[in-house]
C-alpha positions, 0 to 999 in steps of 0.5 A: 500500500503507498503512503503518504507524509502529511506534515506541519509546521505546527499543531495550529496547522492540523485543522486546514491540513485535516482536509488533506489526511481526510481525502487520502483516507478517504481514498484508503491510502495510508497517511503518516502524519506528524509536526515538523517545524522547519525553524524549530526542529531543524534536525528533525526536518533533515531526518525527515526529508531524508529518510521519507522514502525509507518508510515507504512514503510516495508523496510529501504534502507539506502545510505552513503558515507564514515565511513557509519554509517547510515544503521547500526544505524538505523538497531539498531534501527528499527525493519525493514530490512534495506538495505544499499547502499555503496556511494562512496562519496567525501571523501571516500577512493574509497568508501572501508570504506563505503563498509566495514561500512556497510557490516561488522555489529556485529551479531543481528544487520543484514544489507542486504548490496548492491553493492557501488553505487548500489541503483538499487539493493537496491530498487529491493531488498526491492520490493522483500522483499515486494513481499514475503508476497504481491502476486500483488509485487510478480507478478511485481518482476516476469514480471520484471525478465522476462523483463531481460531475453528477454533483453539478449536474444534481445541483443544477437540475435544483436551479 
């Protein structure tokens, strides 16, 4: 079974990044979720970054608020995709500066980056990743797409 690293800077993340570990539980993939704080457990960071793949992780999403440097270093550091989830946190500048320190990455260190806030996204995202080389994912991706059409096309029929 692939698996999923869903971490953050901190516990004051978890309600925006619970969207994330809800879909991916959702789709029956299993998620490792821990609090990583790229300021304040720098050791911990380089571990995890290096040593994700050993634990059989197939895909990093990364949430932080404010400068945000979570993703982007354990992108440094791992040979993972890491997507990063923007958190509009109490002491961010209405969550620009999370936005821009995770979108705006140097070239060679790629950090696949979602809406602010937007751990949905991150987590479909990483199912998709999974599903590109697991056809029972695929499978899942594909009935839950299906599942948004008909939702538009219910809710249209309600006008």
């Amino acid at each position: 079974m692939s698996k999923v690293g869903v971490i953050m800077g901190s516990k004051s993340d978890l309600p925006v990044m619970q969207d994330a570990i809800d879909i991916l539980r959702g789709f029956d993939i299993e998620v490792e979720v821990d609090i990583v704080s790229a300021h304040r457990t720098p050791d911990k960071l380089f571990d995890y970054g290096k040593n994700a793949h050993n634990r059989g992780i197939k895909v990093i999403v990364a949430g932080a608020g404010g400068a945000a440097h979570l993703p982007g270093m354990v992108a440094s550091l791992s040979p993972l995709p890491v997507i990063g989830v923007p958190v509009k946190s109490s002491n961010s500048i209405d969550g620009w500066d999370s936005v821009l320190s995770i979108l705006q990455m140097p070239g060679g260190v790629p950090v696949a980056t979602v809406a602010l806030n937007g751990a949905k996204n991150a987590g479909i995202l990483a199912a998709q990743i999974i599903g590109s080389s697991d056809q029972c994912m695929l499978d899942k991706i594909i009935i839950y797409k299906e599942g948004l059409k008909a939702k538009v096309i219910d809710s249209a029929k309600d006008l």
